[in-house]
C-alpha positions, -999 to 999 in steps of 0.1 A, spaced: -62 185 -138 -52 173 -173 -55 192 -206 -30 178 -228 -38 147 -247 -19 118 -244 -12 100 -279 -20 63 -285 14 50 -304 -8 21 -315 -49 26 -307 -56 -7 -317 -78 -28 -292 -87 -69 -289 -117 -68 -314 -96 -47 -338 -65 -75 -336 -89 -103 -340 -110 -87 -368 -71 -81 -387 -59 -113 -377 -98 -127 -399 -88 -109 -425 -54 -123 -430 -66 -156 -427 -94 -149 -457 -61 -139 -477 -37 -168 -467 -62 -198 -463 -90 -194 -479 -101 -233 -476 -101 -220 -439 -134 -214 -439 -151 -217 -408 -145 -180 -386 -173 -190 -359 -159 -186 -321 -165 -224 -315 -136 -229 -343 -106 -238 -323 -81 -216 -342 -106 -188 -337 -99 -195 -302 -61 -193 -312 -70 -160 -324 -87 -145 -299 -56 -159 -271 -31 -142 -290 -50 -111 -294 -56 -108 -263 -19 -110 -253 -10 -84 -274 -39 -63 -264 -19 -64 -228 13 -55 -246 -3 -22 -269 -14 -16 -232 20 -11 -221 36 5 -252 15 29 -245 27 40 -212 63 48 -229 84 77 -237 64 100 -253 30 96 -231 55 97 -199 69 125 -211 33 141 -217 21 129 -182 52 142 -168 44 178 -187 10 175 -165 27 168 -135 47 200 -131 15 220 -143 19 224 -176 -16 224 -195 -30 239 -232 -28 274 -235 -64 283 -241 -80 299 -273 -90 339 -272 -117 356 -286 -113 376 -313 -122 412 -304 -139 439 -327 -160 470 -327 -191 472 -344 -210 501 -353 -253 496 -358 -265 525 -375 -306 535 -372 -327 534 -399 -337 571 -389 -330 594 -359 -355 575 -329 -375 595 -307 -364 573 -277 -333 557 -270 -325 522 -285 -309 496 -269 -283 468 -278 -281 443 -250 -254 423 -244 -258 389 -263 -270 400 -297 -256 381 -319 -239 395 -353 -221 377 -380 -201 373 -413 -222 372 -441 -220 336 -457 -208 328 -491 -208 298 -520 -173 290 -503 -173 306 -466 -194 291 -436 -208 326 -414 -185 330 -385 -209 343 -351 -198 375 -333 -218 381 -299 -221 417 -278 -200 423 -250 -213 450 -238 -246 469 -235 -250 501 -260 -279 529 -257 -283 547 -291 -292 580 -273 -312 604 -296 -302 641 -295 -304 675 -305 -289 709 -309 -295 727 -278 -263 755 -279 -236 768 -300 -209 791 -299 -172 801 -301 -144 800 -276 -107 814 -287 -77 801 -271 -78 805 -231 -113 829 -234 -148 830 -223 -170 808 -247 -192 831 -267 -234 821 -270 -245 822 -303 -275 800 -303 -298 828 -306 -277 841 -332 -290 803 -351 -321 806 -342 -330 843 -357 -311 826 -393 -283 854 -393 -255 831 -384 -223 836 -369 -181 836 -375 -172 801 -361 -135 808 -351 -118 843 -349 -121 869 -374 -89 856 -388 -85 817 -370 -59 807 -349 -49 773 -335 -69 770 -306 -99 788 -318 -130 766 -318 -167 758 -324 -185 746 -297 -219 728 -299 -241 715 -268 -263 686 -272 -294 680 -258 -277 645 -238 -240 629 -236 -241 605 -259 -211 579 -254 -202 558 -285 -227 569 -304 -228 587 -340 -236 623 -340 -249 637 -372 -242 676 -372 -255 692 -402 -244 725 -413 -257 752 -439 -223 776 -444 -212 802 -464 -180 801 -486 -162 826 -461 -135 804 -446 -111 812 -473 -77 797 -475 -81 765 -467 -80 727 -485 -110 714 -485 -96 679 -483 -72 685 -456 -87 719 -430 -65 717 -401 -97 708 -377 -97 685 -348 -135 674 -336 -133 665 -295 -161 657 -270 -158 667 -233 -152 633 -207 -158 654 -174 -121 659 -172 -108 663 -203 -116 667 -240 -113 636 -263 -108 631 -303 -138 619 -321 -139 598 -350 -150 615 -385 -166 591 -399 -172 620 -429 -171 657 -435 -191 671 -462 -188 705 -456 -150 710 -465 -141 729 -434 -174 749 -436 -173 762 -469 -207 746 -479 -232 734 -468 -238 691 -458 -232 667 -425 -204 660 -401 -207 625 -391 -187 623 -358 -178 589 -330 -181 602 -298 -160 583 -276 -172 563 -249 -166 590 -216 -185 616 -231 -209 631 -200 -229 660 -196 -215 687 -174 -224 723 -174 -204 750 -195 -213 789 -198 -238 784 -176 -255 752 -199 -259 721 -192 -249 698 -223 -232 669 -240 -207 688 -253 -183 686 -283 -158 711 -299 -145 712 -337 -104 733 -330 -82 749 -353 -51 729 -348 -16 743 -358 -13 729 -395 14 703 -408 39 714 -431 27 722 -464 -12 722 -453 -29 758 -456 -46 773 -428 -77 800 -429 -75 838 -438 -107 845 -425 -134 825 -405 -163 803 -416 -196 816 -414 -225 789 -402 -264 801 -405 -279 770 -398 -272 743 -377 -290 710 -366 -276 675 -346 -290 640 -345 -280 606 -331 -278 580 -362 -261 555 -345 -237 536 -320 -207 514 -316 -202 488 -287 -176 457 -288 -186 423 -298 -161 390 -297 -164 359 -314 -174 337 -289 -208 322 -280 -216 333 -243 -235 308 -217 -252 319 -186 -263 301 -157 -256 268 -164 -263 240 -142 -235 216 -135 -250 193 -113 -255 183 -75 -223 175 -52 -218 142 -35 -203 160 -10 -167 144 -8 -133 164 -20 -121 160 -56 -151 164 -72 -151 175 -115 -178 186 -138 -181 191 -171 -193 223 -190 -219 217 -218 -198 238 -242 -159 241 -246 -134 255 -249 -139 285 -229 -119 315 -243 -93 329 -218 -101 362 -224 -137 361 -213 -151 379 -184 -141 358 -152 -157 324 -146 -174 319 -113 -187 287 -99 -221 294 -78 -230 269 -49 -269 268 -39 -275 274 -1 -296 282 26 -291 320 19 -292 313 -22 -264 315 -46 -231 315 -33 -203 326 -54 -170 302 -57 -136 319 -70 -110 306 -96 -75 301 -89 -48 285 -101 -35 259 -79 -49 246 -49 -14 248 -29 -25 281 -4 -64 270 0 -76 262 35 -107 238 41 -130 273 46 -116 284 9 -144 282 -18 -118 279 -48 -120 254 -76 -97 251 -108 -116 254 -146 -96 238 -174 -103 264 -200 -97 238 -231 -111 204 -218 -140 228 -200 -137 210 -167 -142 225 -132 -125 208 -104 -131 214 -64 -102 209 -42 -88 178 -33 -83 152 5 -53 149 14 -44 122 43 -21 134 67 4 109 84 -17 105 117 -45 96 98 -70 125 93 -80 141 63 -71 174 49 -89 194 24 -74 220 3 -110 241 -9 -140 238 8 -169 212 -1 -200 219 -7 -229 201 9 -240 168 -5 -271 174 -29 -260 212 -36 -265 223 -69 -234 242 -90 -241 267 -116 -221 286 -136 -231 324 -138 -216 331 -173 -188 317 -192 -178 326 -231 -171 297 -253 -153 291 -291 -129 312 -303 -100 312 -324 -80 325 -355 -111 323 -376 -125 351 -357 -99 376 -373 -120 388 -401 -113 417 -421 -128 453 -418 -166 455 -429 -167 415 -423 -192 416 -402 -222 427 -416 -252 405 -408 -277 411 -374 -291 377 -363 -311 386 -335 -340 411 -338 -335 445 -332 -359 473 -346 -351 504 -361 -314 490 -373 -308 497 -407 -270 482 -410 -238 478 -389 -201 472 -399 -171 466 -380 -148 498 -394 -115 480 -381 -103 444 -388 -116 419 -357 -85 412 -341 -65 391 -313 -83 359 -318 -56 324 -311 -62 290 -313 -62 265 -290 -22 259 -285 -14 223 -300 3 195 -277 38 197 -297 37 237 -286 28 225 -250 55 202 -250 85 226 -261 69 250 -234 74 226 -209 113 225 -206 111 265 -205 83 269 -183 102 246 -157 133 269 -159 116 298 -156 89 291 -131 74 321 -121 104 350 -123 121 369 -150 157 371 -155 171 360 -191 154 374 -222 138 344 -226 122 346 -196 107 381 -203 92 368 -237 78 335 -224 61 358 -194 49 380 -219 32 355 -240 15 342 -211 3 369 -202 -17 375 -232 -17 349 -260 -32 367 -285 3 389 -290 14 375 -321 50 382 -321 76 398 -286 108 404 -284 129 411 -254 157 436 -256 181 456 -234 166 488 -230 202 503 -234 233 517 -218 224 547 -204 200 523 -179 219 490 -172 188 477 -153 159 479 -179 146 460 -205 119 465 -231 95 440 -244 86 446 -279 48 436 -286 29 428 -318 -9 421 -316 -24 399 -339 -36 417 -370 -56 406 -405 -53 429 -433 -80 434 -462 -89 410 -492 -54 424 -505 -32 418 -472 -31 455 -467 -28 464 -431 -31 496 -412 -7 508 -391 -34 514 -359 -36 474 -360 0 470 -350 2 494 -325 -12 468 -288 -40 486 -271 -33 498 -242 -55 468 -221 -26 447 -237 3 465 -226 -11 471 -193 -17 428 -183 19 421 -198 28 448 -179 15 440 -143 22 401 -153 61 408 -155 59 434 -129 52 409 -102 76 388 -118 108 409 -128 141 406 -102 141 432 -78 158 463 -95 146 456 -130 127 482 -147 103 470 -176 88 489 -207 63 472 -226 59 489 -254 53 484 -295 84 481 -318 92 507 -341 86 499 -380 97 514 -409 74 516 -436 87 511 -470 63 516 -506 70 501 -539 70 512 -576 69 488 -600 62 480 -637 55 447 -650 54 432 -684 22 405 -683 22 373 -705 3 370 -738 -23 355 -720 -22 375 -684 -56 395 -673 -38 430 -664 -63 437 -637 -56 400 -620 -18 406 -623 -19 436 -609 -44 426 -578 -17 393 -574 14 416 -573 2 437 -546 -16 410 -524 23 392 -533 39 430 -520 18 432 -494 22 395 -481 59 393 -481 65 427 -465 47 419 -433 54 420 -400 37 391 -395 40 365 -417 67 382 -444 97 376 -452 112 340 -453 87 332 -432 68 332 -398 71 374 -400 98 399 -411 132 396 -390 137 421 -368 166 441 -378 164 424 -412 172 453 -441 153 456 -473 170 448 -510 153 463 -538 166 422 -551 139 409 -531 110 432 -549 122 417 -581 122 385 -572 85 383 -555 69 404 -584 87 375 -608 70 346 -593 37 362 -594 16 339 -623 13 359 -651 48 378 -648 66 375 -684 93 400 -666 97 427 -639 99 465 -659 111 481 -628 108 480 -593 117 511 -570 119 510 -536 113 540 -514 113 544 -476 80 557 -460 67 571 -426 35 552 -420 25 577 -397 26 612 -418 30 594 -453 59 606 -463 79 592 -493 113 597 -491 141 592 -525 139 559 -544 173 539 -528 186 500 -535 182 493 -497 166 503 -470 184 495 -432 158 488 -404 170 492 -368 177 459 -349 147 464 -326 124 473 -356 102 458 -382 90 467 -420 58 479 -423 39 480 -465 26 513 -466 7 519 -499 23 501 -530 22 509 -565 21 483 -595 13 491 -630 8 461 -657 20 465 -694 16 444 -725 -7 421 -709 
């Protein structure tokens, strides 16, 4: 199969030569004036045209196309686009008496603007919006019995959520009517100032809903009641394994809000909240979508019942990390299913395989083979002359456009009632392009080295890339010398930060799905012995103070916007620093601040410019210092900087 396109060094054709060879004449003789195909030096023309239509022909079929067709030869083909991935959250107009459904293929969007074309999102997955209600509450302390106090609700006197004086490990429990995974819970709470001690802004709480085996964080999406000390709603995202499973003798979906052991410097209760009222509702849900447009059941056409057959899908390219293609063959007994793979090399005659070019959107069945002694060999079955092919589903488009920034995607195109809004609360990530033919052909030499094992670094990082295109940046590295036989691959997914080019830190840590493929990919790969971590790189965050003094004509507000978004830019792991992403290892000069914030337009000079190192994770600032020294293994990370604009 071929996916990489052959350049034309010259695409000219006969008519094209003739037409030019006209045209010259018009310029050159113009008391030649008779261009009709019965003029004899038309004829001339048209001769020498087409002799040198014949010699294009075979330039051609020279160095770089041979190089190109060679490139095919040995398997090598265009790396296909991916999907950008996100999570959306639909919230209901009100709470619904019945459950409301999101069915896989709704189709979401980016809302369009004077400048901006609307980029299309589509459902992955099915979502129920499960409605619910309080149906239990009461309080469990670290290792004891949970305590009923619905009753306690019910006749308005309230109870002590936690312990007379809380403890980590003390907690509220609350039973809902159903389980409702990834949805959004409203609980709403009536409380009476009595859990004294504690920051409103910061209680040391955790909210968690019960899997079956385990309990899980939720997401606050907000808490109004300041650790219980007034009255207002907990919005909460269940996660997606919440179930109902029967606790003090109740049958529930339940959740928990826990006194965890507080940080340093964050203040902890003196003496338990007091909750008199308490009601639940579901408001919403939150289900995946990717920006791709998904196809189902396509016909492809009838077979002529001979090996080597191709079709061509209606729509392409189809995204690599779609669910699985498979190619169904109409029978006797209806539609049976065909399998992808990736060479034909190990399929028998009985083998219903085929190959799909994900970027030229081609599906190939196996090939004939003639032997020596005359018969013919088929590597993949062949499907009856006159059968029709389908394809069940496939997922086409893709692409870096896809990676739009938190609350992007804002627009419902199909019709769904009783869906007030929705909003992606986390940048749409881990959408590539279509990998370009000069990529493909500096691929090829290392893909022919490496083949299919890992030894050298090299090796490790080109595995690791083909395992999962959408990781924007890996790095293989010794894991160290207290274990001579392992290595650890660095991963960094692709990320988009806000209008600004802030980015948060959870968008640089791989999910787990990601990990896991790179993972089993070099697994099966690795030379016996090896041990591989994949893992994320570590990354210091850094934050910067500076003062600027704006031109006579500078808009302070504008300069200040363009001197972060400047920050923000050149401090990133991705595309920072000199270019193509920060250097790992690479140290930070409080010289480079200076010189970034001075080429921002509107900059008369640069104040001051302080430079402090930052956890990314806790927040923590530490002493303003002239350089900062990253590991060689790690990367910088902008974590919240500050610019203020004088004189402008």
């Amino acid at each position: 199969m071929s996916s990489l396109p052959a350049p034309n060094l010259d695409d000219r054709r006969f008519q094209d030569l003739v037409d030019e060879a006209k045209r010259f004449v018009q310029q050159r003789c113009p008391e030649w004036t008779d261009h009709n195909v019965s003029d004899p030096g038309v004829t001339m023309i048209e001769l020498f045209a087409s002799m040198v239509d014949q010699l294009l022909y075979r330039l051609n079929r020279v160095p770089e196309r041979n190089y190109v067709k060679f490139l095919e030869l040995i398997g090598v083909r265009l790396m296909a686009p991916t999907s950008a991935q996100a999570d959306v959250t639909f919230w209901l107009t009100a709470p619904q008496p019945a459950p409301v459904r999101i069915p896989v293929g709704t189709q979401v969007a980016t809302r369009r603007t004077e400048s901006d074309e609307a980029i299309g999102f589509t459902v992955t997955e099915d979502l129920d919006i499960v409605p619910s209600s309080l149906s239990w509450a009461g309080r469990a302390g670290e290792g004891s019995q949970v305590g009923d106090d619905t009753n306690s609700l019910k006749m308005g006197r309230g109870f002590s959520c936690f312990g007379q004086v809380p403890q980590a490990g003390d907690a509220l429990v609350v039973g809902l009517s159903a389980a409702v995974p990834r949805c959004v819970v409203v609980l709403r709470f009536v409380c009476e100032i009595e859990g004294v001690g504690v920051d409103p802004l910061r209680p040391p709480l955790a909210w968690e809903a019960w899997t079956g085996s385990a309990w899980a964080p939720c997401e606050i999406e907000r808490d109004e009641t300041g650790g219980f000390n007034r009255a207002g709603d907990v919005v909460l995202h269940v996660p997606r394994g919440h179930v109902a499973s029967v606790l003090a003798g109740q049958r529930a979906g339940w959740l928990r809000c826990r006194v965890v052991t507080p940080v340093e410097g964050q203040p902890t209760y003196a003496r338990s909240p007091l909750v008199t009222r308490l009601a639940a509702h579901t408001i919403g849900g939150t289900t995946g979508v990717g920006h791709a447009e998904r196809v189902t059941e396509e016909i492809l056409g009838a077979s002529e019942g001979v090996p080597g057959q191709r079709f061509v899908l209606k729509h392409r390219p189809v995204v690599a990390n779609g669910p699985p293609v498979h190619l169904e063959v109409q029978g006797d007994g209806g539609w049976e299913p065909w399998d992808a793979v990736d060479s034909f090399a190990l399929s028998g005659p009985a083998d219903r395989h085929f190959l799909l070019d994900h970027v030229a959107g081609e599906i190939a069945l196996g090939p004939g083979v003639r032997e020596a002694d005359g018969t013919l060999r088929c590597y993949g079955a062949v499907p009856p002359k006159g059968a029709v092919l389908r394809v069940d589903e496939y997922h086409t488009g893709g692409g870096r456009a896809g990676n739009v920034a938190r609350g992007a995607i804002s627009v419902v195109k199909s019709s769904i009632p009783y869906i007030a809004r929705l909003e992606n609360r986390a940048a749409a990530a881990r959408g590539v392009d279509v990998e370009d033919l000069e990529a493909a052909k500096v691929r090829g030499p290392i893909s022919l080295r490496t083949g299919t094992r890992a030894v050298t670094t090299e090796d490790y990082e080109y595995l690791a890339r083909q395992a999962s295109p959408d990781a924007a940046r890996v790095r293989c590295v010794p894991a160290g010398d207290a274990d001579a036989g392992a290595v650890r691959v660095l991963v960094v997914p692709s990320a988009v930060g806000d209008a600004m080019g802030r980015m948060r830190f959870e968008d640089l840590v791989p999910p787990d799905t990601m990990l896991a493929t790179i993972a089993d990919h070099l697994g099966e790969r690795r030379v016996i012995g090896a041990r591989v971590m994949v893992e994320p790189p570590v990354y210091q965050g850094i934050t910067v103070v500076a003062r600027l003094r704006g031109g006579p004509h500078a808009d302070a507000a504008k300069l200040q916007a363009d001197a972060l978004a400047a920050l923000f830019r050149y401090f990133n792991p991705l595309v920072g620093g000199p270019g193509g992403g920060w250097p790992f290892g690479r140290p930070v000069h409080v010289g480079e601040v200076y010189g970034v914030l001075q080429q921002v337009r509107g900059t008369e000079f640069v104040e001051d410019a302080r430079l402090f190192p930052a956890d990314p994770i806790t927040g923590r600032r530490g002493e303003a210092v002239s350089r900062i020294d990253i590991g060689p293994n790690a990367l910088v990370f902008s974590y919240e900087h500050q610019v203020r604009v004088e004189g402008a």
